[in-house]
N, CA, C and O atoms as a CHARMM CRD file, in Angstrom:
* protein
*
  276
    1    1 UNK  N    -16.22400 -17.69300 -75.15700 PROA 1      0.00000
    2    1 UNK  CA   -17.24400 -16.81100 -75.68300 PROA 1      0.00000
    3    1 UNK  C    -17.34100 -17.04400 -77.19000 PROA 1      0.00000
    4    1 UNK  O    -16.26300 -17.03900 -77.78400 PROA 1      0.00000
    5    2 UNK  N    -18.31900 -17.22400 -77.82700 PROA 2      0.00000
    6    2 UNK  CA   -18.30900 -17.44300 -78.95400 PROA 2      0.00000
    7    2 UNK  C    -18.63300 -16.42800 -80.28700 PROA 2      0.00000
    8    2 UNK  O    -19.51200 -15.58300 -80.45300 PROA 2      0.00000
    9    3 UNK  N    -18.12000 -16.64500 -80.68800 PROA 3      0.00000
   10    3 UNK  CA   -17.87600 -15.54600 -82.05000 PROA 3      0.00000
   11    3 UNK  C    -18.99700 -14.73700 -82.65000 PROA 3      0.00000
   12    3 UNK  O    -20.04600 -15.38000 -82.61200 PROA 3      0.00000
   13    4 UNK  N    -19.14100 -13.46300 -83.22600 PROA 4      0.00000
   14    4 UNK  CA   -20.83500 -13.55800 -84.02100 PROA 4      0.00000
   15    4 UNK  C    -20.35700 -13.88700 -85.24600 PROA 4      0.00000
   16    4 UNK  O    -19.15100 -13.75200 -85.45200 PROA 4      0.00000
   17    5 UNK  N    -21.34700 -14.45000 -86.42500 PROA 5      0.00000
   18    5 UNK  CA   -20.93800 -15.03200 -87.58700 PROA 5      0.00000
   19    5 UNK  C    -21.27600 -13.48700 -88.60200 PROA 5      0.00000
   20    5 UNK  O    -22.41600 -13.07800 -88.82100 PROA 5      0.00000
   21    6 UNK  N    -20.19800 -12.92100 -89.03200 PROA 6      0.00000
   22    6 UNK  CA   -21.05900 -11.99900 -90.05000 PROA 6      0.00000
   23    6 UNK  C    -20.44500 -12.47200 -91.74100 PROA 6      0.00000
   24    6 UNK  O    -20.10300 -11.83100 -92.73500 PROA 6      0.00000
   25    7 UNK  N    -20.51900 -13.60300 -91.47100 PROA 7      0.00000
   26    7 UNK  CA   -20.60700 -14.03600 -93.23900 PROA 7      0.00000
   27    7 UNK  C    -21.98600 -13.78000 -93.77200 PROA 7      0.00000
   28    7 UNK  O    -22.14800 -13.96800 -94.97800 PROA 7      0.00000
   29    8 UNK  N    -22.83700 -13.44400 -93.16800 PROA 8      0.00000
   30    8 UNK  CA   -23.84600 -13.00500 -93.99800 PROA 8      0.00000
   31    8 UNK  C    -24.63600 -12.17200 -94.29600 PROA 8      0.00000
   32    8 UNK  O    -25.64500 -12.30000 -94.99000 PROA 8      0.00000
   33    9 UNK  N    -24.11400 -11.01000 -93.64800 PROA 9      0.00000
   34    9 UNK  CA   -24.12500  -9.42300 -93.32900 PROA 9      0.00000
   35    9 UNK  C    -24.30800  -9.00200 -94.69200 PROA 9      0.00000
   36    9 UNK  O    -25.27200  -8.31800 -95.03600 PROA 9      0.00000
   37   10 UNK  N    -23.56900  -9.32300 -95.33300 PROA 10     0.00000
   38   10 UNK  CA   -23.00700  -8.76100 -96.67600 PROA 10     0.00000
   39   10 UNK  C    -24.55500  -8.43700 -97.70600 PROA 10     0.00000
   40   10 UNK  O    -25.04400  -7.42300 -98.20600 PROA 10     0.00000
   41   11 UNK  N    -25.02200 -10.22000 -97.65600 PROA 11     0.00000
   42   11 UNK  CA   -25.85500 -10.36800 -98.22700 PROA 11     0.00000
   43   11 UNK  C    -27.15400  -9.55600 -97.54400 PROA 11     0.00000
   44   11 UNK  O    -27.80200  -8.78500 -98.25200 PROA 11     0.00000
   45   12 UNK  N    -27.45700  -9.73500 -96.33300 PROA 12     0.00000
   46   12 UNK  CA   -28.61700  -9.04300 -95.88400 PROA 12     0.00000
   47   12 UNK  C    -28.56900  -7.24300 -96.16700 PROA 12     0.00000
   48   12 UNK  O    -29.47300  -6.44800 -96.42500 PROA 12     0.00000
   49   13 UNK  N    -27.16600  -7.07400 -95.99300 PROA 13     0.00000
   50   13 UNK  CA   -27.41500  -5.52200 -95.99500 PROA 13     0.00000
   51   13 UNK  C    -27.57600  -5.09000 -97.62700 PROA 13     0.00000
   52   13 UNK  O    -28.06800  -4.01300 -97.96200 PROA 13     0.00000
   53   14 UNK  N    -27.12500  -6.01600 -98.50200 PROA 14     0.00000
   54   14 UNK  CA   -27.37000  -6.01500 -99.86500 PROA 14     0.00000
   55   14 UNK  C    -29.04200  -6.31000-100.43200 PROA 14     0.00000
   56   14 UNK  O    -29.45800  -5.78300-101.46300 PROA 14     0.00000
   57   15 UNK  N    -29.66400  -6.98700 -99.80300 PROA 15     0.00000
   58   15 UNK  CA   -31.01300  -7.34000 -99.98500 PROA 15     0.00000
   59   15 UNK  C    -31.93300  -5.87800 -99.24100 PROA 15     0.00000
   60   15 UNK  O    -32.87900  -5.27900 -99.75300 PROA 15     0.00000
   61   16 UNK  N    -31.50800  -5.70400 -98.38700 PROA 16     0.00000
   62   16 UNK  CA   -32.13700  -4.67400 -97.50900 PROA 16     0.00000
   63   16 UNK  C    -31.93800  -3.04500 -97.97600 PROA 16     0.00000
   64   16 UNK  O    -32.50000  -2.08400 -97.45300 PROA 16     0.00000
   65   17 UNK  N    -30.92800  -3.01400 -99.16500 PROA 17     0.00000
   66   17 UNK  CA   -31.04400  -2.10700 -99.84600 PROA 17     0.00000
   67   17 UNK  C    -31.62000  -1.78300-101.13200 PROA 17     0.00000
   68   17 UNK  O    -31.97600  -0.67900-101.54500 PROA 17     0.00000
   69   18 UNK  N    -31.65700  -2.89100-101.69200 PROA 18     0.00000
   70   18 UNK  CA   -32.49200  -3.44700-102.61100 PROA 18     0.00000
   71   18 UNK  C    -34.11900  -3.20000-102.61100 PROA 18     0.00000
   72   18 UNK  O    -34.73900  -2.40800-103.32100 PROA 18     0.00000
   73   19 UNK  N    -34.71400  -4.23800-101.46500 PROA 19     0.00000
   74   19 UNK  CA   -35.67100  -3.68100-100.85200 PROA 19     0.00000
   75   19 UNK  C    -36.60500  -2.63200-100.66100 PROA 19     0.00000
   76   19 UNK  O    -37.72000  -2.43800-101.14500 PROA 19     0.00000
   77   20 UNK  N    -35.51800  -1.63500 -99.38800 PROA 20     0.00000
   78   20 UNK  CA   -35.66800  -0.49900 -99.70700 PROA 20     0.00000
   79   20 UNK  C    -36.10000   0.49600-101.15300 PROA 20     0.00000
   80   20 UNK  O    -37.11700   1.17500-101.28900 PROA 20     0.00000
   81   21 UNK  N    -35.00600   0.32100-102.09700 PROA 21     0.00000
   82   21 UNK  CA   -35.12900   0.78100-103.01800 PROA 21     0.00000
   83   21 UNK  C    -36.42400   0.95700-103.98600 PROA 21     0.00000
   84   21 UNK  O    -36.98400   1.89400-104.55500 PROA 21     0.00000
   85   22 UNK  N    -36.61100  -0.56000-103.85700 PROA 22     0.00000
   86   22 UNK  CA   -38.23500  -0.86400-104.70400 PROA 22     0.00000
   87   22 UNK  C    -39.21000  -0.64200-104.14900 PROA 22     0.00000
   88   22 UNK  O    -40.30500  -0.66800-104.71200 PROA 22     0.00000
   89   23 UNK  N    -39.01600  -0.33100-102.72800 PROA 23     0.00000
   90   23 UNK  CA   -40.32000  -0.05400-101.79200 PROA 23     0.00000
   91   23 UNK  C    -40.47500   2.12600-102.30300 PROA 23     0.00000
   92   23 UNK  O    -41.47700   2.84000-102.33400 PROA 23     0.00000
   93   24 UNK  N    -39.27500   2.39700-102.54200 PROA 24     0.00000
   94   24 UNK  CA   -39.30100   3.94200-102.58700 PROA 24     0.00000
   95   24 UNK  C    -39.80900   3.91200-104.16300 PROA 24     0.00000
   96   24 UNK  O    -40.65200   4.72000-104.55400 PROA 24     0.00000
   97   25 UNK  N    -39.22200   2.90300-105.04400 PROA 25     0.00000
   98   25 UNK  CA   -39.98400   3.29400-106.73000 PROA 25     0.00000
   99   25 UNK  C    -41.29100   3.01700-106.71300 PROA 25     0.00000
  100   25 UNK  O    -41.94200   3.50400-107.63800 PROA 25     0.00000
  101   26 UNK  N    -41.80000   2.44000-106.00300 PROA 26     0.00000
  102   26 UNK  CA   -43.34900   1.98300-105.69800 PROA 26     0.00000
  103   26 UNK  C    -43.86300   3.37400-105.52700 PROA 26     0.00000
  104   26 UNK  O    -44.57300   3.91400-106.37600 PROA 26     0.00000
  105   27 UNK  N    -43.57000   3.82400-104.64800 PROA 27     0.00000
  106   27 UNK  CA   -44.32600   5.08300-103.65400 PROA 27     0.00000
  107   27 UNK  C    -44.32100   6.07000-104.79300 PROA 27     0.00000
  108   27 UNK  O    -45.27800   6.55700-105.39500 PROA 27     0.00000
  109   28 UNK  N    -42.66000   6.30700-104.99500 PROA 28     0.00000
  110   28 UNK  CA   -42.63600   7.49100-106.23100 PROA 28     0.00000
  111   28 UNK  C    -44.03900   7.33100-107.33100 PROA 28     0.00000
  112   28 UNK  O    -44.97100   8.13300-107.38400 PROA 28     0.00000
  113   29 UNK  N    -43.91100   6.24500-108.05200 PROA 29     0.00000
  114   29 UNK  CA   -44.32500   5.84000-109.33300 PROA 29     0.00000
  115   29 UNK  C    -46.47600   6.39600-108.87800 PROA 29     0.00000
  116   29 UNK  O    -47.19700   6.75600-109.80900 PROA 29     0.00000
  117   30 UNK  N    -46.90200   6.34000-107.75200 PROA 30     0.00000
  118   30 UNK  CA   -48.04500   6.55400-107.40400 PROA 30     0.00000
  119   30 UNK  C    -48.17200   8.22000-108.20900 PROA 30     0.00000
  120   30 UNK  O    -49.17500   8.43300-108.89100 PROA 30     0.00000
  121   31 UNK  N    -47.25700   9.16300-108.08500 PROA 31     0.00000
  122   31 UNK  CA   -47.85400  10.36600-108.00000 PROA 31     0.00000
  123   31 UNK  C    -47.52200  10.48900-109.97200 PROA 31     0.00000
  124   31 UNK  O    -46.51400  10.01300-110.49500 PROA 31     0.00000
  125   32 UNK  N    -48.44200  11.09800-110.61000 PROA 32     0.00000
  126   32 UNK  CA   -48.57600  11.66900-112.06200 PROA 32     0.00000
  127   32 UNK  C    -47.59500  12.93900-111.74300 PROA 32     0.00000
  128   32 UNK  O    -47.65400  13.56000-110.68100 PROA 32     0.00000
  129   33 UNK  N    -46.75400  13.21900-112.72300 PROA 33     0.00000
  130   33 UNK  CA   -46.31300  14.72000-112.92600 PROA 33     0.00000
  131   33 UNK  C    -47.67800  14.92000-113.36300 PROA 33     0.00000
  132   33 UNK  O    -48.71800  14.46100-113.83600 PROA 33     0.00000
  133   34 UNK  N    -46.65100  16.43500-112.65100 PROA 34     0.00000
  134   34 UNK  CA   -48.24100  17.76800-113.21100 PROA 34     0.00000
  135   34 UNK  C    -48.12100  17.98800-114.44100 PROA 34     0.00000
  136   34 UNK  O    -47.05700  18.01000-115.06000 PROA 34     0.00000
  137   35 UNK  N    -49.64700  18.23700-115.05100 PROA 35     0.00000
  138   35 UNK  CA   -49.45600  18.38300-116.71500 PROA 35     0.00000
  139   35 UNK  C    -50.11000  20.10300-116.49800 PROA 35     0.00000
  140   35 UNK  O    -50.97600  20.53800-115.73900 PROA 35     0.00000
  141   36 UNK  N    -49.39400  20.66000-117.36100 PROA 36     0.00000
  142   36 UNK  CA   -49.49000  21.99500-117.40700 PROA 36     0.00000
  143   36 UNK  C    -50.53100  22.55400-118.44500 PROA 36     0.00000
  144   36 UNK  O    -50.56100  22.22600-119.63100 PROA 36     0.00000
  145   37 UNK  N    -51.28300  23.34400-117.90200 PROA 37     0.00000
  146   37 UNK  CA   -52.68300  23.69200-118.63700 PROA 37     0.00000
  147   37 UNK  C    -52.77000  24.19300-120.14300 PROA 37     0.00000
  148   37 UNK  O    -52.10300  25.20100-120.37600 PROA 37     0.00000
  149   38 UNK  N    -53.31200  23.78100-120.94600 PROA 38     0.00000
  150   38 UNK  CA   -52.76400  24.33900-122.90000 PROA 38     0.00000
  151   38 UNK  C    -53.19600  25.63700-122.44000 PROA 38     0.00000
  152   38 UNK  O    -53.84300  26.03500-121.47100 PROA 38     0.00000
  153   39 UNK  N    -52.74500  26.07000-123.24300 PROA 39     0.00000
  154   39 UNK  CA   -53.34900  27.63800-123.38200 PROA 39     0.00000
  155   39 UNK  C    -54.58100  28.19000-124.54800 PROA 39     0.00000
  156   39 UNK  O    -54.53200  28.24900-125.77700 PROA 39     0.00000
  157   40 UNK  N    -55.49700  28.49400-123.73200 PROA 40     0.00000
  158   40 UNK  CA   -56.97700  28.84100-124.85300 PROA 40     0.00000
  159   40 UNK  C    -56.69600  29.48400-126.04700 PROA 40     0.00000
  160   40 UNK  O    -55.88300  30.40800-126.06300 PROA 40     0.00000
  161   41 UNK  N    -57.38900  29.03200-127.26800 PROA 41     0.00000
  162   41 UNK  CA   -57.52000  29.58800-128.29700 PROA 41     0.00000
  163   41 UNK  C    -58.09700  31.05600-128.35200 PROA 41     0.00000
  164   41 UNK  O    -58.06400  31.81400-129.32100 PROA 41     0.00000
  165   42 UNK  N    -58.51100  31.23700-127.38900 PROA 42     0.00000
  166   42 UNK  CA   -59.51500  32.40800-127.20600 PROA 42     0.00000
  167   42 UNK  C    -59.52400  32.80800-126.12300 PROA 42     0.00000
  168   42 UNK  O    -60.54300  32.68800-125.44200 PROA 42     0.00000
  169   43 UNK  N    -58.12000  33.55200-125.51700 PROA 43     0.00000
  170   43 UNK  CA   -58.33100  34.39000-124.40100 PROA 43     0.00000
  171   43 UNK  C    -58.77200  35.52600-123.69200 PROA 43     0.00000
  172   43 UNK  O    -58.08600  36.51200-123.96300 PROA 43     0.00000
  173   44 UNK  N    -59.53100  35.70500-123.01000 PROA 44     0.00000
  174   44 UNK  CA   -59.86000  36.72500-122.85600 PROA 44     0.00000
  175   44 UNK  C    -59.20800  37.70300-122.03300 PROA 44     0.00000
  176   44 UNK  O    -58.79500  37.55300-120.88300 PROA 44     0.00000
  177   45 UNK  N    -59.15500  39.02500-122.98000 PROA 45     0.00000
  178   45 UNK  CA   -58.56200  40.21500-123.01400 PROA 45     0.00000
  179   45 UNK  C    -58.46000  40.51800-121.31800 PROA 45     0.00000
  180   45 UNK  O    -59.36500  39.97700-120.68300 PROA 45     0.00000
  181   46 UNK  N    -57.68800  41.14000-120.68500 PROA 46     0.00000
  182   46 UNK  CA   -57.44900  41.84100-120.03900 PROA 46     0.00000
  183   46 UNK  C    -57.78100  43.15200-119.75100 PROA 46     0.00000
  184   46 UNK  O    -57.04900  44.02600-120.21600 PROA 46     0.00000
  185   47 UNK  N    -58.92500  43.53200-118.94200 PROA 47     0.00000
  186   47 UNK  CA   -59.38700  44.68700-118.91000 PROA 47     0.00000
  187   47 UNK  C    -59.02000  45.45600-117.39100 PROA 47     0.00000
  188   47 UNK  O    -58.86800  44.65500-116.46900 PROA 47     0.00000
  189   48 UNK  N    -58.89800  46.58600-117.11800 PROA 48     0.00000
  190   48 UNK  CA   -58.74900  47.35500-115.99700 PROA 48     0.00000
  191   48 UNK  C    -60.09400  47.59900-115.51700 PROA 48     0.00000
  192   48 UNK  O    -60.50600  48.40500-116.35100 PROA 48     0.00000
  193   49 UNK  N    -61.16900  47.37700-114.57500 PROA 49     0.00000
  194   49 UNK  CA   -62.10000  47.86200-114.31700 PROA 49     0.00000
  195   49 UNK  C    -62.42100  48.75700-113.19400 PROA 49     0.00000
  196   49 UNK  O    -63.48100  49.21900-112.77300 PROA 49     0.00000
  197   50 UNK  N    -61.59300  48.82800-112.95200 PROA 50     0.00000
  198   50 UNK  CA   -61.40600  50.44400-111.79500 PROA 50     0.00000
  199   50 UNK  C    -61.05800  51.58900-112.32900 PROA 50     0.00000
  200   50 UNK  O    -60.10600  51.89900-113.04500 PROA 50     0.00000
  201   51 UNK  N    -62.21600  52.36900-111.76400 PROA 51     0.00000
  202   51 UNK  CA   -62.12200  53.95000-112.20300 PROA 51     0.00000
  203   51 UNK  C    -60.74900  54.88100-112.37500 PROA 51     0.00000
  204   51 UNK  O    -60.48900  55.65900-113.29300 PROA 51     0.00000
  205   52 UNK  N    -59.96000  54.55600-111.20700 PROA 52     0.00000
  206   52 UNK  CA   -58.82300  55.14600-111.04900 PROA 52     0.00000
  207   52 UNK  C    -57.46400  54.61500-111.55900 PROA 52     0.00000
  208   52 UNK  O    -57.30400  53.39600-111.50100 PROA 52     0.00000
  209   53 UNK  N    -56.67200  55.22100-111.94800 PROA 53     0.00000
  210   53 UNK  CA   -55.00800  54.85900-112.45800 PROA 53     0.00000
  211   53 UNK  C    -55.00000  53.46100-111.49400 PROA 53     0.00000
  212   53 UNK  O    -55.25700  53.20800-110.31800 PROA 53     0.00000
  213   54 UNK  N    -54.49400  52.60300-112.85200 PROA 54     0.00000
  214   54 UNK  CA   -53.90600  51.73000-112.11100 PROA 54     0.00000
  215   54 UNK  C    -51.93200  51.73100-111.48300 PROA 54     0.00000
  216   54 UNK  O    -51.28900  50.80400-110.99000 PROA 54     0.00000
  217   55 UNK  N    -51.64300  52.70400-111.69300 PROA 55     0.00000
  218   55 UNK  CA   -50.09600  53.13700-110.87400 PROA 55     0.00000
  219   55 UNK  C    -50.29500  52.90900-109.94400 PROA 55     0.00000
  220   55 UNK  O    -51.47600  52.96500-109.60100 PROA 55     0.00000
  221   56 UNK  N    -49.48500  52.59400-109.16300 PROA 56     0.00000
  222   56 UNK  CA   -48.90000  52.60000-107.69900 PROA 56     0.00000
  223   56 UNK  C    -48.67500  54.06700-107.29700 PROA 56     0.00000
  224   56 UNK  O    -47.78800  54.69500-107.87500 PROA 56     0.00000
  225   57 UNK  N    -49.48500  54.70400-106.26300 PROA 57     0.00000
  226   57 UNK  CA   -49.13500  55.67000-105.59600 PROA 57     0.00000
  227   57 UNK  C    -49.05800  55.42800-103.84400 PROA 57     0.00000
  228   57 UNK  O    -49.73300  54.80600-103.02500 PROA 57     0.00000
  229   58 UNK  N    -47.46900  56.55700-103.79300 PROA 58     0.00000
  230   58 UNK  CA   -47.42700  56.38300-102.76100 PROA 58     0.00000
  231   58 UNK  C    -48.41400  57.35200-101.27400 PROA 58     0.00000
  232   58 UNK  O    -48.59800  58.55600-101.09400 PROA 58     0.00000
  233   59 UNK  N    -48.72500  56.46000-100.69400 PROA 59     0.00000
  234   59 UNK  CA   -49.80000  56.90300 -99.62100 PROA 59     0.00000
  235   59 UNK  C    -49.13200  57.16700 -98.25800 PROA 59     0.00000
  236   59 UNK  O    -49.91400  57.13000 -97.30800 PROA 59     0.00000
  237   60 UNK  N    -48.29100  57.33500 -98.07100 PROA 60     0.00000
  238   60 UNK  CA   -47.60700  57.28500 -96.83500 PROA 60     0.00000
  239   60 UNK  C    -46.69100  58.29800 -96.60200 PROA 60     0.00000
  240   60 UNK  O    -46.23800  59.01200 -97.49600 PROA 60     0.00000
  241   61 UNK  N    -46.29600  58.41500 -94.98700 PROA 61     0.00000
  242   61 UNK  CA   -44.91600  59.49400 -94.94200 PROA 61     0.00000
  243   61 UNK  C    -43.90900  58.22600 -94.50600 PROA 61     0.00000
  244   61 UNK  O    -44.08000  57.37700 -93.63100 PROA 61     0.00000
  245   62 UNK  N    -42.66000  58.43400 -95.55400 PROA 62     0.00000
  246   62 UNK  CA   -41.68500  57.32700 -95.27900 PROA 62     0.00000
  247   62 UNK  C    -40.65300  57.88500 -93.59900 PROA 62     0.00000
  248   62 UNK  O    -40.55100  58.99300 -93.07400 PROA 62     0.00000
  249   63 UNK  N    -40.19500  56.82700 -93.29600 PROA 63     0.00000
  250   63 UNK  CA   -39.59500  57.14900 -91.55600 PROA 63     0.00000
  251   63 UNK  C    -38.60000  58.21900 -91.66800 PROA 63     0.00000
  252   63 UNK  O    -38.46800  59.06900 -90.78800 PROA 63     0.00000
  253   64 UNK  N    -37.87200  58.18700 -92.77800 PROA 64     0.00000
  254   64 UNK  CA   -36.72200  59.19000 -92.68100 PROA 64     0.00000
  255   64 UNK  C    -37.39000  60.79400 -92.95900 PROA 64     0.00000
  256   64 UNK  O    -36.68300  61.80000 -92.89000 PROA 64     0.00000
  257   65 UNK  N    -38.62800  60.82600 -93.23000 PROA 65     0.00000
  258   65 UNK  CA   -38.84200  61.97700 -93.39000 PROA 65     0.00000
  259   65 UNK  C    -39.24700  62.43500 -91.77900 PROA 65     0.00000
  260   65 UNK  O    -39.48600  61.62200 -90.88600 PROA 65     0.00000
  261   66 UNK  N    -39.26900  64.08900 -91.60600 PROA 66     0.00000
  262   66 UNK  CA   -39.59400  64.78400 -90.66300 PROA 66     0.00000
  263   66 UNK  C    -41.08200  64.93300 -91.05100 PROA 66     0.00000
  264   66 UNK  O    -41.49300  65.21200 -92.17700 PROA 66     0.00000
  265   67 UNK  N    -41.91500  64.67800 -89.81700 PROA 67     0.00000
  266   67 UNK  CA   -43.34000  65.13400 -90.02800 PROA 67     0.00000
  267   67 UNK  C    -43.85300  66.63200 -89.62600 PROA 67     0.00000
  268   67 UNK  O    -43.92800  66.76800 -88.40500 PROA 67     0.00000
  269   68 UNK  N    -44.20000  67.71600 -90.33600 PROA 68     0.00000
  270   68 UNK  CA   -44.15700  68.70800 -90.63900 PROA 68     0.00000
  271   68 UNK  C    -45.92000  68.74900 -89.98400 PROA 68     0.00000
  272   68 UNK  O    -46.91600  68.03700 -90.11700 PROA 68     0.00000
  273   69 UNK  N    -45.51800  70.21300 -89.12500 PROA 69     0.00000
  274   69 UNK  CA   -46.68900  70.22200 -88.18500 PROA 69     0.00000
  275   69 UNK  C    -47.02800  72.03600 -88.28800 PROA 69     0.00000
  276   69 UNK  O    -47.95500  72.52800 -87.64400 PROA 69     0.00000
């Protein structure tokens, strides 16, 4: 029965990582980081335009309470 030769394993699995590698900096290198938006010289103010409080009120009966009849 004759032998398998892996004298050259070494090298293929060394090339094949290699390979790999430059095939993944390729792909990476496609996408731009995100550039983050400047911020306006001239923002505009923040206004509330609803009639009512803007607080949080609570609208509900919570579970632990007894509902009163």
């Amino acid at each position: 029965m004759p032998q398998l030769d892996t004298s050259t394993w070494f090298m293929a699995i060394l090339l094949m990582v290699f390979t790999i590698y430059g095939i993944f900096q390729l792909k990476v290198v496609k996408y731009l980081p995100t550039v983050l938006p400047t911020p306006s010289t001239q923002a505009m103010p923040v206004t509330n335009l609803t009639p009512w409080n803007s607080k949080w009120t609570k609208i509900y009966l919570p579970h632990s309470s007894l509902l009163q009849s």
